[in-house]
C-alpha positions, 0 to 999 in steps of 0.5 A: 684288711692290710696285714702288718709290716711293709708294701714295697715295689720297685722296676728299673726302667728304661725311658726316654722323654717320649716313653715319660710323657706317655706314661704321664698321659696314661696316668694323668686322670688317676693323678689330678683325682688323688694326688700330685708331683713334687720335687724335693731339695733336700738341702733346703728341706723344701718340696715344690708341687708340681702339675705333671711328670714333665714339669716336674722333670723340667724343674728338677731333671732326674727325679720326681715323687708322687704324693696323695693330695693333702698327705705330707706326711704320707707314702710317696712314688719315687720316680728317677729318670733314666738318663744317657751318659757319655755322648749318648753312648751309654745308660743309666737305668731308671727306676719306679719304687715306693715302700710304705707301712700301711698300719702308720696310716688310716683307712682312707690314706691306705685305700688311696695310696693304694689305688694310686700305686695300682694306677702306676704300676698300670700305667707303667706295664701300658707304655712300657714292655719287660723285654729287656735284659743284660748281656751279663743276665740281669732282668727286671727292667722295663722299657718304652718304645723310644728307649728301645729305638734308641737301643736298637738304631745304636746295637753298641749302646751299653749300660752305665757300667759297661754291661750292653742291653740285650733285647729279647726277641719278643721286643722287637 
């Protein structure tokens, strides 16, 4: 029985193109079942379905939602890409995040929404590790292992803000 009021979580991450396509493979079974990736123009008020995290990147290059099959007017997983600014020199964290009222929803919406959710949140702790933090202290991220390459072959790497990316030591 779901208690009144919202669900919510959200992770930034750091990801590059290898740590989104192993985050796809892990979560690809749980996505064909139950639901799929869109992009949105919110312009044009339209939604694009889309068959993987990758394809939907392609088409839309810095975010993508997952929906439950059939549900339009459903709860929806944002993902935002991580993206590297400057040359390469620096990076914009991404970010996982959805929120959503169980009670506006059914029991069959609430029992999939919720399996699915767990299913990325499962896939994202498999291909993605929490040993990242700010040298000005935030924490909260998780990382993949091409991201962590990325900073570790390049120590000089800073976030988009100018704050550098510490690595704890059980990361490396």
């Amino acid at each position: 029985m779901f208690q009144a009021g919202s669900r919510s979580r959200r992770v930034g991450t750091f990801m590059m193109l290898e740590d989104e396509a192993a985050f796809e493979a892990r979560l690809a079974p749980v996505v064909a079942e139950l639901g799929g990736w869109e992009t949105h123009d919110q312009r044009a008020r339209t939604s694009t379905p889309h068959d993987s995290l990758p394809d939907a990147m392609r088409g839309n290059g810095l975010q993508a939602f997952l929906r439950l099959r059939g549900e339009d007017g459903g709860p929806l997983i944002q993902y935002l890409r991580s993206t590297t600014t400057g040359g390469s020199a620096s990076m914009r964290p991404g970010r996982l995040a959805w929120t959503w009222f169980p009670d506006d929803h059914a029991d069959p919406v609430r029992q999939d929404f919720t399996t699915l959710a767990d299913a990325v949140w499962t896939a994202l702790r498999a291909v993605t590790s929490p040993h990242v933090t700010t040298a000005d202290g935030r924490r909260g991220y998780r990382i993949g292992p091409a991201a962590k390459a990325w900073i570790l072959a390049h120590p000089d790497r800073r976030l988009h803000d100018g704050v550098p990316l510490v690595l704890t030591e059980a990361s490396r």
